[in-house]
C-alpha positions in Angstrom: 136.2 -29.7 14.3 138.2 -26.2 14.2 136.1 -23.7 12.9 133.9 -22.9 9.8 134.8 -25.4 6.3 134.0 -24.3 3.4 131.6 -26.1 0.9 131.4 -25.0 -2.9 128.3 -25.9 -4.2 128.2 -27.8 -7.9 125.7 -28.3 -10.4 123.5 -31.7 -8.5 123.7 -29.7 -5.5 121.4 -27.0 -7.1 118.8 -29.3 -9.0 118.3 -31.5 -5.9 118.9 -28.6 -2.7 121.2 -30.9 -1.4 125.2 -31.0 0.1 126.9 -33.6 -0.6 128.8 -35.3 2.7 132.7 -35.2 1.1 135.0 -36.8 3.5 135.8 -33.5 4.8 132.2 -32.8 5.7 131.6 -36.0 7.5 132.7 -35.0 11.0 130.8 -31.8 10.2 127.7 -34.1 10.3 128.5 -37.2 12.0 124.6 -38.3 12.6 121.3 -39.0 10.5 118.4 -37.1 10.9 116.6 -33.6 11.3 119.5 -30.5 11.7 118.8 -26.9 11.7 120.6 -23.8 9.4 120.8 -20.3 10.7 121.9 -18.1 7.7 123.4 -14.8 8.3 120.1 -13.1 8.4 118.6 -15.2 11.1 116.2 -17.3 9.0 116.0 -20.8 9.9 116.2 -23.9 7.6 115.2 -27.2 8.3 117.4 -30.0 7.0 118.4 -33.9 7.1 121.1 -35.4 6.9 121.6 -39.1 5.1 125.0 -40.2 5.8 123.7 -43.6 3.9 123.1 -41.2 0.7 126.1 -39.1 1.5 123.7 -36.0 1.6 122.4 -33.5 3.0 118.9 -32.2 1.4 116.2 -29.8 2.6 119.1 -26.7 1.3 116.7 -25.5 -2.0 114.6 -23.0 0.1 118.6 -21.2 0.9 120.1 -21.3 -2.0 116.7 -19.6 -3.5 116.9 -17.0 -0.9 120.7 -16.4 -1.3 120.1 -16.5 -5.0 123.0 -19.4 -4.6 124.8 -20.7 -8.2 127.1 -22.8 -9.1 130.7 -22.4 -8.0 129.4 -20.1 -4.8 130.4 -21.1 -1.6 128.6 -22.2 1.8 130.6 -21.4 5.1 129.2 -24.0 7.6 130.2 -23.9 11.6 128.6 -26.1 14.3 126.5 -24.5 16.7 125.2 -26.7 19.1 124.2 -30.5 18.3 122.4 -30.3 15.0 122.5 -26.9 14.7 124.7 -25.1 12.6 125.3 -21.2 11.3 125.6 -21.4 7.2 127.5 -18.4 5.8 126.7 -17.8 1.4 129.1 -16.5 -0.1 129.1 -15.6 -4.1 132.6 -16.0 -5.5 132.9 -13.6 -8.5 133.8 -15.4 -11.6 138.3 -16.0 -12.0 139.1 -15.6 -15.5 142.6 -16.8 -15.8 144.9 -17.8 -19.0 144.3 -21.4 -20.1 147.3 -23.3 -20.2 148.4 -25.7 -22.8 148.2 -28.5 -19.8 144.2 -28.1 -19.3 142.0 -30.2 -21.6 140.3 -27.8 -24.9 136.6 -28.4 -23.7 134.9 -30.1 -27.1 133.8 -28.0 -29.8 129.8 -27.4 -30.2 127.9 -29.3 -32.9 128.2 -27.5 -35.5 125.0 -26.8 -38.5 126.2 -28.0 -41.6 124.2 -27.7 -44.9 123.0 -30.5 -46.5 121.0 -29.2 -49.4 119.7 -25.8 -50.6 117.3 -23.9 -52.8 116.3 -20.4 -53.2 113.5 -21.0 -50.6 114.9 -24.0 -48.7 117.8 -24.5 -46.4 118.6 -28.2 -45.1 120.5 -28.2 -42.6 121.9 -30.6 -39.9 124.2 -30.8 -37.0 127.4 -32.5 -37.4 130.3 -32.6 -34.3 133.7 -32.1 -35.9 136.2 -34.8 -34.8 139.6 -33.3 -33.6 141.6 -32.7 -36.4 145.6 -34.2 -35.9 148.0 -31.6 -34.7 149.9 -32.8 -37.8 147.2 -32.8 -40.2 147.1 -29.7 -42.7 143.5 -28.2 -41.1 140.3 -28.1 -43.5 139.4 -24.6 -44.8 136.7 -23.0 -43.6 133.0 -22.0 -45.5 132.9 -18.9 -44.5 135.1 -16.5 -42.3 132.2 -14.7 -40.2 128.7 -15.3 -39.3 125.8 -14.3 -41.8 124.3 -11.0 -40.7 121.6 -11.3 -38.6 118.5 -9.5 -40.6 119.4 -12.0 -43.7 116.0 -14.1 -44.3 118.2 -16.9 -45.4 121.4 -17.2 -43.3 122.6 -20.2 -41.6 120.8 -20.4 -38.1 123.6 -19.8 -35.3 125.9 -22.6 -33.9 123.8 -23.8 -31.0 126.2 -23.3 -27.9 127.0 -26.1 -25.4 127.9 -25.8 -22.6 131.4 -28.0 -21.4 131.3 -30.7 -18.8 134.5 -30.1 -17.0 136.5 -33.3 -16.5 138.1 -33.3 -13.1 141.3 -35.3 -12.3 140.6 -38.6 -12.0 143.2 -40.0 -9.1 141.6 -43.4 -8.6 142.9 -44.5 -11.9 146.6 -43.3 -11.7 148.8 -46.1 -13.2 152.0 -46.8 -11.4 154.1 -45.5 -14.0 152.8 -42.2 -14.0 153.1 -42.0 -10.2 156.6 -43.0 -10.2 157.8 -40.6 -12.9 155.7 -37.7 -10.7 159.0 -36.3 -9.3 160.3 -36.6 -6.0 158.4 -36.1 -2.6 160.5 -33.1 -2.2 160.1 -31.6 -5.7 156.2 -32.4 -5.1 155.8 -30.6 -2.0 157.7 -27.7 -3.4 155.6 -27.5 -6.2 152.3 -28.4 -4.2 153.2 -25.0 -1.7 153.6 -22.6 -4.9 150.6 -23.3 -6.2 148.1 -23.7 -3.7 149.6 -20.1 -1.3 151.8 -22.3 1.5 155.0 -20.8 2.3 157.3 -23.3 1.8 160.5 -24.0 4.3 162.4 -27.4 5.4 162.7 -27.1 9.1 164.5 -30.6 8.9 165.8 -33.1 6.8 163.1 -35.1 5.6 160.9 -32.6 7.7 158.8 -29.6 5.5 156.4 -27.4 6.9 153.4 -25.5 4.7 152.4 -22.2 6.4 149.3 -20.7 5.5 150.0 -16.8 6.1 146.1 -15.6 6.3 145.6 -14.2 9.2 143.1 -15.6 11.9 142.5 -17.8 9.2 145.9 -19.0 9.1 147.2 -22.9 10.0 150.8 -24.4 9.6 150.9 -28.3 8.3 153.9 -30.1 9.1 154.9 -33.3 6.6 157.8 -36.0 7.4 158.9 -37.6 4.2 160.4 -40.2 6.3 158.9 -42.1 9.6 161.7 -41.3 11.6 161.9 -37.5 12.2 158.5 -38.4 14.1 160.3 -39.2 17.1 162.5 -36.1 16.9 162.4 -32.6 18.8 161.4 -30.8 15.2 158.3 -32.7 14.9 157.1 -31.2 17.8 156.9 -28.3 16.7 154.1 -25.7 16.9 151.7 -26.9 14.3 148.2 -27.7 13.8 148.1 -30.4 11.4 150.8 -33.1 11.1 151.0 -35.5 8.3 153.8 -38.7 7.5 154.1 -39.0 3.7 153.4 -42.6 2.8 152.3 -44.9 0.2 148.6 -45.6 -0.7 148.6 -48.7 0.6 150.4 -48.3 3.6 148.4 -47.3 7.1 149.9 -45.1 10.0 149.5 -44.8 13.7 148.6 -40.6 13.2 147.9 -38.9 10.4 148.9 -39.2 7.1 149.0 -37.9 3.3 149.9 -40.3 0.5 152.3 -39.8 -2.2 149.7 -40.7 -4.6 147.2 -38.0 -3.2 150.4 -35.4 -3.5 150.4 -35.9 -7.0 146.6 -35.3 -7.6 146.5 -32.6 -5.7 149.5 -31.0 -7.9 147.5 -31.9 -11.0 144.5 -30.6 -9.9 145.7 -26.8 -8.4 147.8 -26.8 -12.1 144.5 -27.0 -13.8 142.6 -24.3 -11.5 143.0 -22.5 -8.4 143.3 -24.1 -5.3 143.7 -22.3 -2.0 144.5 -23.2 2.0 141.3 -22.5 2.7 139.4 -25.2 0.7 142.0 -27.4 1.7 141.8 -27.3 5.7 139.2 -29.5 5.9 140.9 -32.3 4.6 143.8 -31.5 6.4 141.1 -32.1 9.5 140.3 -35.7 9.0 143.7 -36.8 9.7 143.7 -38.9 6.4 144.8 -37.1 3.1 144.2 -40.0 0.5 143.0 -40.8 -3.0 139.4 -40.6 -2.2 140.1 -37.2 -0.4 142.3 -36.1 -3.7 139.1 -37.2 -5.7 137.0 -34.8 -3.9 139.2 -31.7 -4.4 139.5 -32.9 -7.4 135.3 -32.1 -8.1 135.9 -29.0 -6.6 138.3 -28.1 -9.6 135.4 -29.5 -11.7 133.2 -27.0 -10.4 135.7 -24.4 -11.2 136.2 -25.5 -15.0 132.5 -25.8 -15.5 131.8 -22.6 -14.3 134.5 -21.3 -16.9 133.3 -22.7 -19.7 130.2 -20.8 -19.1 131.2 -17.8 -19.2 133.6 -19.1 -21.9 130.4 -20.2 -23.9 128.0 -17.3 -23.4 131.2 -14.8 -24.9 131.2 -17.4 -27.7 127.0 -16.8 -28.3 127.7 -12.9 -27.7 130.0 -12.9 -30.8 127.7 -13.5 -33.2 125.8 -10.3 -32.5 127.1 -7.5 -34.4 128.3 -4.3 -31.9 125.9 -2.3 -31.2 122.9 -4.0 -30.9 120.4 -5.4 -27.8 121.0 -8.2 -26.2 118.2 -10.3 -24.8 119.2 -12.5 -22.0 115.8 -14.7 -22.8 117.3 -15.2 -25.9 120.9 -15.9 -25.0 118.8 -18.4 -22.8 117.4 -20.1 -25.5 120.2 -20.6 -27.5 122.4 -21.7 -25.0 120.1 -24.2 -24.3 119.8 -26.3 -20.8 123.4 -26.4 -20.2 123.2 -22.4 -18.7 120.9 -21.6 -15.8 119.3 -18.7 -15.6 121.2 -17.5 -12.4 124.8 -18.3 -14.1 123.6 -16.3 -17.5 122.4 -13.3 -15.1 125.6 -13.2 -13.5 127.7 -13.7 -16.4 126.3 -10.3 -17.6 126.4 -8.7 -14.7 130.2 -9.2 -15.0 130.7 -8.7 -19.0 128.6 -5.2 -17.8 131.4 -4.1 -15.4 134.7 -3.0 -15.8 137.3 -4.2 -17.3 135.1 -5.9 -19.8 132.5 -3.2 -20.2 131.0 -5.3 -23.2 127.2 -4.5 -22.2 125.0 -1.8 -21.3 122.1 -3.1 -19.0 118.6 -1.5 -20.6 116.3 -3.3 -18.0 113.8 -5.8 -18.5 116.5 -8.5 -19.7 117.4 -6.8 -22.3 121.3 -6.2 -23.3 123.2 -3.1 -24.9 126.1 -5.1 -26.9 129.0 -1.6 -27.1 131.7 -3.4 -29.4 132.0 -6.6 -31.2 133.2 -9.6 -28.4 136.8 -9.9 -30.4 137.5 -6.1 -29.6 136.3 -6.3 -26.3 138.8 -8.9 -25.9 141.7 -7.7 -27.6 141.0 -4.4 -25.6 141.1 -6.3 -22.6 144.7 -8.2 -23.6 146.4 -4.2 -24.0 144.9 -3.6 -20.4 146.1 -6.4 -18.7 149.7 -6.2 -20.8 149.8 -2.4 -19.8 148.7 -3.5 -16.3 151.6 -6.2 -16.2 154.1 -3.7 -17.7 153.5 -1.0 -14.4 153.3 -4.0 -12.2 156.5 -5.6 -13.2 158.3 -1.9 -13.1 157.4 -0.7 -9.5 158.5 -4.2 -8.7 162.1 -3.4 -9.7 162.1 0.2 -8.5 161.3 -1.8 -5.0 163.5 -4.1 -5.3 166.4 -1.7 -5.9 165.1 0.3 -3.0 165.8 -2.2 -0.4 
């Protein structure tokens, strides 16, 4: 192993205080039994490992005293045998713009009335089916929300949260493989938008440079089995990779074409960076079931998204200018939100640039403008931003 990988912990990993062994992790842990975490304040953990499982449990007691969630991120470097230092990390919350190639998480059921009277509202959930893009869409009962203080309005959409979908690479047809684009086209692609800088030091030779510092590696890829044998592939590099088939096996290392494409899906839906991505680049075998695990990794991402996508959602039918109470928010966001996520969802929507709350203590909430303003005030910052940005750019430019 080289170093410290870098685990980002999901939803399971919570409930059951477990890791689960990715393929990335397995030379991390390569034995069953009793191990021992040091955390960066010296406190000890007791932990086993269950290579059988493909888990590690005994992690509940650290996450609770890390105040861990989901999407944060567990730096792990071997000691000694079975005894490794853990590293928590909690990785603020990315907002970024959705694209039209990511998935529109469902809609939330939805109460409908069934039957009313001056003292009785029937209501019942309904989930609306997605209308077709071509379809003229239905109007709409009513524009905004009842008021709050009205004895008789419709009780609040109950909101739930998404289950991200992750990429699912095991299933990839061959079509859609062979109409990917070229290896070249791929890699290119691949480098922009995981942070490599891209160069061909070769024909059929491309290297990926990870420019971070200490943290920094270089990955060199042949498209083609012969530029093995050649001076360039000797290069100073360390990881080296020959880009095959699935199905076809190497003497060294290799990454597949069809893991290339997942991996170019997967960093187009959400971030990916060269950091998650060393690990894999460890085990010497970049494949489909290796793409399937960065591939929950993205998951992670998404899910964590459309929580904070879901709790703005529940914020927006409070009027501006009114409390807030996170118990409440709780409740109607139902099981889908843990209390840790909601916490730090507000802790964020209290801090610039959304400045949407006002802490009051005790849970409670200050809402300072409706959620649609705060967002719309938020899109003329980040335009204004973007505007400065993209004009120093071109006064540097013309500098040089």
């Amino acid at each position: 192993m080289k170093g410290s990988v870098r685990y980002i912990i999901t939803r399971p990993c919570l409930s059951e205080g477990s890791v689960r062994l990715l393929k990335y992790l397995e030379a991390v842990f390569p034995l069953d039994g009793s191990v021992t975490l040091l955390d960066d304040r010296g406190q000890e953990y007791a932990a086993r490992v269950d290579r059988k499982q493909g888990r590690v449990y005994g992690l509940r007691d650290l996450y609770s005293a890390h105040n861990l969630g989901v999407n944060d991120v567990l730096l792990v470097t071997p000691l000694a045998e079975a005894r490794y230092q853990v590293e928590c990390v909690v990785k603020p919350l990315q907002e970024r713009s959705v694209t039209s190639a990511r998935p529109r998480p469902p809609e939330p059921p939805q109460r409908v009335v069934v039957s009313e009277s001056p003292y009785v509202r029937e209501v019942r959930f309904e989930r609306r089916s997605t209308p077709d893009v071509t379809a003229e869409p239905a109007p709409r009962a009513t524009e905004r929300p009842a008021p709050i203080a009205s004895p008789v309005a419709v009780p609040a959409a109950v909101a739930v949260a998404p289950v991200a979908v992750a990429p699912r690479p095991l299933e990839r047809s061959e079509e859609s493989t062979a109409s990917a684009g070229s290896p070249e086209d791929l890699l290119r692609e691949f480098a922009s938008l995981v942070g490599y800088r891209f160069e061909w030091r070769a024909p059929n030779l491309a290297r990926l440079r990870a420019e971070l510092g200490a943290q920094g590696y270089t990955v060199l890829i042949a498209t083609a089995s012969d530029i093995t044998t050649t001076p360039a592939w000797q290069e100073d590099a360390e990881y080296r990779a020959l880009l095959v088939p699935e199905g076809e096996r190497t003497v060294g290392a290799r990454l597949t074409h069809e893991a290339l494409v997942s991996l170019v899906e997967s960093a187009r839906l959400a971030p990916l960076t060269p950091l998650e991505l060393r690990g894999y680049w460890n085990t010497g075998n970049f494949d489909l079931e290796s793409a399937a695990s960065v591939a929950e990794l993205v998951s992670a991402q998404l899910s964590a998204r459309g929580v904070f996508s879901f709790v703005l959602m529940t914020l927006s039918q409070h009027p501006a200018h009114s409390v807030v109470s996170s118990a409440r928010l709780a409740e109607r966001l139902g099981s889908g939100v843990n209390g840790a996520e909601l916490a730090r969802v507000l802790d964020t929507l209290s801090a610039p640039p959304f400045a949407a709350l006002s802490p009051l203590g005790g849970g409670q909430y200050y809402l300072r403008a409706d959620i649609p303003d705060v967002l719309r005030s938020l899109c003329d910052y980040a335009d204004g931003l973007r505007t400065r940005i993209n004009a120093e750019a071109r006064v540097a430019a013309l500098a040089r």
